[in-house]
N, C-alpha and C positions, 0 to 999 in steps of 0.2 A: 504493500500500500504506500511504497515511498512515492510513489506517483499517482495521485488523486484519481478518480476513486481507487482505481487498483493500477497495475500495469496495463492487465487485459483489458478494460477496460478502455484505457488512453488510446491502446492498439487500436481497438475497433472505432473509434471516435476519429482517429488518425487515417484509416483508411474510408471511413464515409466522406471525411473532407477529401481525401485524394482522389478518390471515383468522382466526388462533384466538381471537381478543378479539370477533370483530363475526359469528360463525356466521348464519348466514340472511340475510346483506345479499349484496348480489350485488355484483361486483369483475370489469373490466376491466383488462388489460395495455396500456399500451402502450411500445414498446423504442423507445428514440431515440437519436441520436450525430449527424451532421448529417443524417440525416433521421426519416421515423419512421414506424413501421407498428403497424396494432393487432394485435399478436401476440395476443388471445384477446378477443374480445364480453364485453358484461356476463356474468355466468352466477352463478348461485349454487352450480352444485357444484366447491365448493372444492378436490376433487382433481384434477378437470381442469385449474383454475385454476394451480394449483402446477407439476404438470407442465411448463407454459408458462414458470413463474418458474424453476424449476429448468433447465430448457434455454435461458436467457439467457447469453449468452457477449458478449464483445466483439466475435465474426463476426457477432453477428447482424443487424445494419446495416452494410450495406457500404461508406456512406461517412461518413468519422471527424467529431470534430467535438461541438460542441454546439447544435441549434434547440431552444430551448425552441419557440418558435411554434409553429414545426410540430407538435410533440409536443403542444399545449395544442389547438392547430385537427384532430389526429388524436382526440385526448380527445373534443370535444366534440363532432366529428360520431360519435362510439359512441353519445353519448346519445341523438341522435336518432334510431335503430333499437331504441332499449329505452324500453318505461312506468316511471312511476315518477315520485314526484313530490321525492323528496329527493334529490340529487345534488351530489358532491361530484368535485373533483380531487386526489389527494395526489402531490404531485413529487417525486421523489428525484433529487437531482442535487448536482453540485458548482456548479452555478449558472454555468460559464466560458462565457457563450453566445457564441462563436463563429460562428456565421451568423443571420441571421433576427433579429426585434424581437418578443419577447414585450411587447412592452406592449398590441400590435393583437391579440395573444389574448388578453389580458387585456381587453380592452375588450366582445369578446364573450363571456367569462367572466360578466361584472360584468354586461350588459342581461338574463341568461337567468338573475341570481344565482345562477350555480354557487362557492361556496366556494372557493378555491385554501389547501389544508397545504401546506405545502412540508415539507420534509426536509432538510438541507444536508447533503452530505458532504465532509470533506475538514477543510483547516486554513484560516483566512481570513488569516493572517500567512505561514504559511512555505506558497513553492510547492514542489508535491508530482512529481517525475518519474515520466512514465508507461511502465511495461513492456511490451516488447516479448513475443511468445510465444518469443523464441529467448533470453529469459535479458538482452536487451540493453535499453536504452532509445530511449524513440522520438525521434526527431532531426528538423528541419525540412528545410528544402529547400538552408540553406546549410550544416548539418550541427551544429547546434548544437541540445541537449538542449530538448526543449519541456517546459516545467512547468507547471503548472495549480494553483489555489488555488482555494476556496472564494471566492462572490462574496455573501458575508454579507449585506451592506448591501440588494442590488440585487433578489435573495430574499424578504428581508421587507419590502423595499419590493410586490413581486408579490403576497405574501401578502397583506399588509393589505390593500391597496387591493379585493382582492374581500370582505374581510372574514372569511378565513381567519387562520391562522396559522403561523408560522415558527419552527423548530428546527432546532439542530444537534445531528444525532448521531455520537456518540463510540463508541469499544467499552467504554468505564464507564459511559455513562447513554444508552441507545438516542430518547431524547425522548418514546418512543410515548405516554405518560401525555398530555403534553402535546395531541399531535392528538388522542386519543379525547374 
């Protein structure tokens, strides 16, 4: 909740404003945590799209976690069942990757030049505890609170390097200028 109301939350508020600023470009989901599914194909009708955005929960990947990779090698094989010659990836994430090496997505980001925006959510100084659905927080295996932060650095290191770019959004300044 270091990001009013939630993260997820800001996600989804962050891409309702993205679909209303780019009408007629076409926009793929995909849901990640340690794994990652493409929850909806490219498409350009935006209210299917949302629906998809709007039914994003923390259940919706079943195993917890952060892969960038996978979420970037789920990304780019969407591309290859849709035409199109401009193609981009925007990431919303708090960047804590916990399983997998996005840098080997990244590699094949960069030979197909697909752009990587990134999005950071979160604080990259103080770490953030994660809620539980019962009200409680989530605890490790020896029982002690897991907290997660923003991985700032590591982010816009991902973004440049395809020759995208890198923000953090806040609930006073969403970034979005920045990626458009």
């Amino acid at each position: 909740t270091d990001v009013a109301p939630s993260r997820l939350k800001h996600a989804q508020f962050l891409l309702r404003e993205l679909i209303a600023q780019n009408r007629g470009d076409r926009f793929g989901l995909v849901a990640f945590a340690g794994n990652a599914f493409l929850e909806c194909p490219l498409t350009s009708d935006n209210t299917s799209f949302m629906q998809y955005v709007d039914e994003l929960s923390p259940e919706s990947i079943p195993l917890g976690g952060t892969n960038i990779e996978r979420a970037l090698k789920v990304a780019d094989s969407a591309f290859e069942a849709a035409e199109g010659s401009f193609r981009a990836v925007v990431l919303i994430t708090d960047g804590d990757e916990l399983s997998g090496d996005s840098r080997e997505a990244i590699e094949l980001l960069k030979k197909k030049h697909i752009p990587l925006f990134v999005i950071g959510l979160g604080d990259p100084t103080v770490p953030a505890l994660i809620p539980e659905g019962n009200g409680s927080f989530k605890r490790d295996s020896k029982g002690e609170l897991v907290k997660t932060k923003l991985a700032e650095n590591q982010l816009r290191e991902l973004a440049l390097s395809t020759g995208g770019v890198y923000v953090r959004s806040t609930s006073a300044e969403s970034g979005l200028n920045v990626i458009e």
